[in-house]
C-alpha positions in Angstrom: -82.4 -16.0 -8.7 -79.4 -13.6 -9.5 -79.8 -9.7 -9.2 -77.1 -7.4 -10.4 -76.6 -3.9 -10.9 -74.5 -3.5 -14.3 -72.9 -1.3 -17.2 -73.9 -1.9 -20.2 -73.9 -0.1 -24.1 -77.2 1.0 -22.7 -76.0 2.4 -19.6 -76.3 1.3 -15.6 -78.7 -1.8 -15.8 -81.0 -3.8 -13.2 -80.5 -7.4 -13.6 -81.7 -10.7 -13.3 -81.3 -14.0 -14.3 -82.3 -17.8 -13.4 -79.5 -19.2 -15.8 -76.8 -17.7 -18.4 -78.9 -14.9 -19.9 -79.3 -11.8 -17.9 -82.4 -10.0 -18.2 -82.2 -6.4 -18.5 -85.4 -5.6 -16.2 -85.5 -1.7 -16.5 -86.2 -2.2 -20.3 -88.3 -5.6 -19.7 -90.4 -4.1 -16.9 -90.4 -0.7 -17.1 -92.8 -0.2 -14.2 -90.3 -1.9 -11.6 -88.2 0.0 -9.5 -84.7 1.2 -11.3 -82.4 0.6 -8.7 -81.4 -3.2 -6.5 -82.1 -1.4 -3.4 -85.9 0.1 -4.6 -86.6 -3.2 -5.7 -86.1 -4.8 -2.4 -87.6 -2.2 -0.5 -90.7 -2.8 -2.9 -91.0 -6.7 -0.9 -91.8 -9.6 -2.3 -94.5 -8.7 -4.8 -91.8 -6.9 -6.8 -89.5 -9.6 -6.7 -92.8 -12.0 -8.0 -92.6 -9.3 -10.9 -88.8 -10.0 -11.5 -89.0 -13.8 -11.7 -92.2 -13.2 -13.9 -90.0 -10.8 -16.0 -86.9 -13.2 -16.4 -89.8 -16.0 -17.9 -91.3 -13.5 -20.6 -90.8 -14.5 -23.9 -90.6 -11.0 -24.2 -87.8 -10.3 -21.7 -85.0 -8.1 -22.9 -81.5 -9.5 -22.8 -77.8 -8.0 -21.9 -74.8 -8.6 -24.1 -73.0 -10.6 -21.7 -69.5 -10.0 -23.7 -70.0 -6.2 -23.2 -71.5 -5.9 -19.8 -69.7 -5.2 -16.0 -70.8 -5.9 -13.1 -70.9 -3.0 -10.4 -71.2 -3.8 -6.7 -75.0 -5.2 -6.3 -76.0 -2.7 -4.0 -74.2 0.7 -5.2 -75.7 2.9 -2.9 -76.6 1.5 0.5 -77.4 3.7 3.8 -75.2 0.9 5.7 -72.0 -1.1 5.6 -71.6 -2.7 8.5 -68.8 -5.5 9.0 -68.2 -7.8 11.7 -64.6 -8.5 13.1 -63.4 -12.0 14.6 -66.6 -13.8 13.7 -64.6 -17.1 12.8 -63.1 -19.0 15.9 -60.0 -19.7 14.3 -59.1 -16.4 12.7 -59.8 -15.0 16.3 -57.5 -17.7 17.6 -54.4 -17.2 14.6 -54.9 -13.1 15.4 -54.3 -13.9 18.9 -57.5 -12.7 20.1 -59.9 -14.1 22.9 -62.9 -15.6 21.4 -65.8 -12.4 21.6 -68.6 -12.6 23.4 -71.0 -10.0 21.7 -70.3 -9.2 17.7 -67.3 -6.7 17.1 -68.8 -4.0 14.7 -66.7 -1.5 12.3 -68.2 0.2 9.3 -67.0 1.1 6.0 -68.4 3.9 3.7 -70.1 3.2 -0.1 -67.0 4.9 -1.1 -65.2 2.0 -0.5 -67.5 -0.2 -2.6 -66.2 -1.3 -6.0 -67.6 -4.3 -7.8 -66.1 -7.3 -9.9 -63.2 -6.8 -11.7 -62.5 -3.5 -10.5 -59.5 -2.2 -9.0 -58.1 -2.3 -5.3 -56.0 0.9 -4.9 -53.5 0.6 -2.4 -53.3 3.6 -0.5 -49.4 5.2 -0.8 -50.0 6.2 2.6 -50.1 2.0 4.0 -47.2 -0.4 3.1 -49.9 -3.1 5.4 -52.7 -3.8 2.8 -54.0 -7.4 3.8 -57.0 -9.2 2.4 -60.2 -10.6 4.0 -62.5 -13.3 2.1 -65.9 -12.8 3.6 -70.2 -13.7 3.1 -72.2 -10.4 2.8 -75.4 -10.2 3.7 -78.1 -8.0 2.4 -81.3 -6.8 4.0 -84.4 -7.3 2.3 -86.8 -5.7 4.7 -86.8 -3.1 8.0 -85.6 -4.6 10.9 -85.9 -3.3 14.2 -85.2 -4.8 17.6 -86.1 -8.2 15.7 -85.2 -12.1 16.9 -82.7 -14.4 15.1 -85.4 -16.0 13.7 -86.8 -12.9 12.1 -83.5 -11.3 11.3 -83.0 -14.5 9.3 -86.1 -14.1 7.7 -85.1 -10.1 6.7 -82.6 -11.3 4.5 -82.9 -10.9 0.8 -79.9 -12.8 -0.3 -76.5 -13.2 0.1 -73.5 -12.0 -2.1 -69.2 -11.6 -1.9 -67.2 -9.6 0.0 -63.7 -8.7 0.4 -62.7 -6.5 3.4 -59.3 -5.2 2.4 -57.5 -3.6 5.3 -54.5 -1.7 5.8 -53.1 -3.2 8.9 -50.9 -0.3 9.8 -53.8 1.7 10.2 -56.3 -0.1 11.7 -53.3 -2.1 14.7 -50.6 0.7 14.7 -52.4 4.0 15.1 -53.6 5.2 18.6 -56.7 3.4 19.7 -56.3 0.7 17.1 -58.5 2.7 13.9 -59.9 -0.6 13.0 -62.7 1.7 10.6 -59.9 4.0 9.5 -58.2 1.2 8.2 -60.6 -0.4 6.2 -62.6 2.0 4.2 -60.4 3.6 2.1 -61.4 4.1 -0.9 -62.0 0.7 -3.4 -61.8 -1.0 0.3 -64.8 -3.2 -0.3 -65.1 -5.4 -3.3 -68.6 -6.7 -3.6 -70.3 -8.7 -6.1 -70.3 -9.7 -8.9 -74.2 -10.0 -7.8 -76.7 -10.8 -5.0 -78.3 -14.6 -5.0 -81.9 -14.7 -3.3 -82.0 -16.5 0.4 -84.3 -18.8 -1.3 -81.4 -20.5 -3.3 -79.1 -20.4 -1.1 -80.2 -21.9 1.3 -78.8 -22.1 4.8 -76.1 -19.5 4.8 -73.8 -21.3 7.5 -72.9 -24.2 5.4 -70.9 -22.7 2.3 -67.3 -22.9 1.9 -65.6 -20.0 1.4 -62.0 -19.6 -0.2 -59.4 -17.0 -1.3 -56.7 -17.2 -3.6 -53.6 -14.6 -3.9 -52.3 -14.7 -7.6 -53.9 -18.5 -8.0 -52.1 -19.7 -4.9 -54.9 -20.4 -2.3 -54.7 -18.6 1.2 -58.2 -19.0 3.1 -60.1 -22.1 3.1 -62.8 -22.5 5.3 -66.8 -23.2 5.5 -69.3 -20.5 6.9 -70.4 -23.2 9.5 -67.3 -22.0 11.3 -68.8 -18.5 12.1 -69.5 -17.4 16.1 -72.7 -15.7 15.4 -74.8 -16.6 12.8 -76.6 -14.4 10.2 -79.6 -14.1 12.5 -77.9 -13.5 15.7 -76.0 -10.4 13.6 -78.8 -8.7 12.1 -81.0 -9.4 15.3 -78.1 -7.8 17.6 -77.8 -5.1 14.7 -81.3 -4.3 15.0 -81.4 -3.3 18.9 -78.8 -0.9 18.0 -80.2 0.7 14.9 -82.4 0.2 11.9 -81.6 -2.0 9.3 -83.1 -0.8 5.8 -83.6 -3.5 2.8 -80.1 -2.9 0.6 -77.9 -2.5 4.1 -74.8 -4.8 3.5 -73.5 -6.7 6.6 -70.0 -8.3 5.8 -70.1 -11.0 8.5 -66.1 -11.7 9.0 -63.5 -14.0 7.6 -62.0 -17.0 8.4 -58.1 -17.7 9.1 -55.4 -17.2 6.4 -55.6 -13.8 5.9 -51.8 -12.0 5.8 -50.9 -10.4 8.5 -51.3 -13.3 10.9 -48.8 -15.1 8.3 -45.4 -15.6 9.2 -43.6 -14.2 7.0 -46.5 -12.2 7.3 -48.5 -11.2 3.3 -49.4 -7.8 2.2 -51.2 -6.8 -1.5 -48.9 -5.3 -4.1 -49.5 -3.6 -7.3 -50.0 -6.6 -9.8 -52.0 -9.0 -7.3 -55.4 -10.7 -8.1 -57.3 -11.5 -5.4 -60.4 -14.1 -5.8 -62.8 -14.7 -3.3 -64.9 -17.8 -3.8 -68.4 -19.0 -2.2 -70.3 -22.2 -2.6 -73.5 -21.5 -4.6 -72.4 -17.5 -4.9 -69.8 -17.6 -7.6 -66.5 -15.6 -7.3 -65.3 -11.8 -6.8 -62.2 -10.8 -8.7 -60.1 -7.8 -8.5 -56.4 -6.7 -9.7 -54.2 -4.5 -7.3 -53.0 -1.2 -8.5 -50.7 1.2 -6.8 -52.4 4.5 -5.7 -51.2 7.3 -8.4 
């Protein structure tokens, strides 16, 4: 199943759908929670509800032609991103291979969903791109095992962790969070599939192309530590609520490590592209 948060005539939406038609579930159900991250919060009974919703012959249906999808999750406590969790992205950045997870965050003001546009900053001439699996919490998790931080997950959506190298490799200390949450510095979406379709998350291949021309190309089977091993290490530090995003690193390609080396511009479109997810598109526009 596909959630979604989106715009419609009607106004912000929760979705859901099983095929091409999207359910409007705030007008279909009204008694369900209104927001992607009160839903999950609500467990698996009110997900039961949704796929019960999306079968009604009574279900209430989005005009596709006019809708937009915002990022899944609008409003999450957490966005926590991993650095160097494929081997040979570590490797092309010149970096030893880590031995615990790296962690940065970014703030929901850097969220933006499908479509939408990447602003790049006029204070950064270092903007670089970052194809990457997010996951989202469907329960609490604290101090949990793989095995049970695998089974916290509600699903699985698209990332792209834009960041401007100059700020996060150049500053004092190396700002890795400065330089990736600016604003519009986390496309997400266009929605959330549930863990039950996906599957197992470590065997997807992931892709991003720059203005069509492909640049990452890789499978999530390359990743040091798995989806479990993150939210489990995650969980000994602090508590994981259902809606925290975790985008879980990227593999090799991205621009800076590129000789010449690549950096976004106003103009670009950037597409990131998972197996059994779909695809995240967003223009570039110069900061005004």
């Amino acid at each position: 199943m596909r959630l979604a948060t989106v715009k419609s005539p009607s106004g912000i939406r929760l979705a859901a759908s099983l095929g091409q038609q999207w359910v409007d579930l705030n007008a279909t159900r009204p008694d369900l929670p209104t927001t992607l991250r009160q839903l999950l919060a609500s467990g698996e009974a009110a997900l039961h509800a949704v796929r019960e919703a999306v079968r009604s012959p009574q279900a209430v249906t989005l005009p596709t032609v006019s809708m937009r999808f915002l990022p899944p999750v609008p409003e999450p406590q957490k966005i926590v991103c991993i650095g160097l969790n494929y081997r040979d992205h570590a490797a092309e950045s010149g970096a030893p291979i880590p031995k615990e997870p790296i962690l940065f965050s970014k703030y929901p003001t850097a969220l933006i969903g499908h479509e939408e546009s990447i602003v790049l900053p006029s204070v950064s001439n270092e903007v670089d791109y970052e194809a990457e699996l997010v996951v989202v919490l469907g329960r609490r998790a604290r101090r949990v095992s793989p095995q049970e931080g695998l089974e916290a997950v509600a699903g699985y959506t698209i990332g792209n962790d834009v960041s401007a190298r100059d700020w996060q490799l150049k500053k004092d200390g190396k700002q890795w969070m400065v330089g990736k949450t600016f604003d519009t510095f986390a496309p997400c979406g266009p929605w959330l599939v549930t863990a039950d379709e996906v599957g197992d998350p470590h065997r997807l291949g992931i892709r991003l192309r720059l203005n069509g021309q492909l640049m990452q190309s890789s499978n999530t089977d390359q990743m040091i530590f798995s989806v479990g091993e993150l939210v489990s290490y995650l969980s000994r530090v602090f508590t994981l609520e259902p809606g925290d995003l975790i985008y879980t690193g990227t593999p090799p390609g991205v621009g800076f490590a590129r000789k010449p080396p690549v950096f976004l511009k106003p103009g670009d479109v950037v597409e990131v592209e998972i197996d059994r997810l779909g695809l995240l598109r967003n223009p570039c526009v110069a900061e005004t």
